[in-house]
LUMKOLLUM-870929 format. One record per residue (C-alpha): y negated, x, z; residue in one letter. Coordinates in steps of 0.05 Angstrom, whole numbers, plus 5000, padded with zeros to 4 digits. Layout:
YXZa/...
REM end
This chain:
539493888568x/543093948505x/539293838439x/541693548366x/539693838302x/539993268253x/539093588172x/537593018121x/542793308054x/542992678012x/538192187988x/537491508017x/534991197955x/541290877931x/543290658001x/543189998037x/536389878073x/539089878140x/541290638126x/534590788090x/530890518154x/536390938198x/533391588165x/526691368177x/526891308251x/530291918260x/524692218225x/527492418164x/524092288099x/527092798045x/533193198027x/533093798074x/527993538127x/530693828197x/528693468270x/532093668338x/532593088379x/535592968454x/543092928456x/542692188472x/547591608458x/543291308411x/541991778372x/548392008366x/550291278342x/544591358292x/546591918265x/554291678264x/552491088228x/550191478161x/554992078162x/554792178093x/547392318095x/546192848154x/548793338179x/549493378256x/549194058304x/548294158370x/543394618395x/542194938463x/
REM end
């Protein structure tokens, strides 16, 4: 099954709380923090929903 790399590259800090609380459950906490997660709809969505804060790559 495919797998997603999702790279945190900006700060939440000055963000809304709904994107702060986005990092967190992807399991991001600071700037460069890396997790692979299953290619999934939702996370997809998660990660869609602050493109401005990670960077998404798909991994085999």
């Amino acid at each position: 099954m495919a797998r997603l790399k999702v790279t945190q590259i900006r700060s939440g800090i000055s963000g809304k709380q709904n994107q702060r609380d986005t990092l967190r459950s992807l399991g991001l906490k600071r700037i460069g923090d890396v997790v692979v997660k299953e290619d999934r709809p939702e996370i997809r969505g998660m990660a869609a929903a602050i493109p401005h804060l990670v960077v998404l790559e798909e991994v085999e």
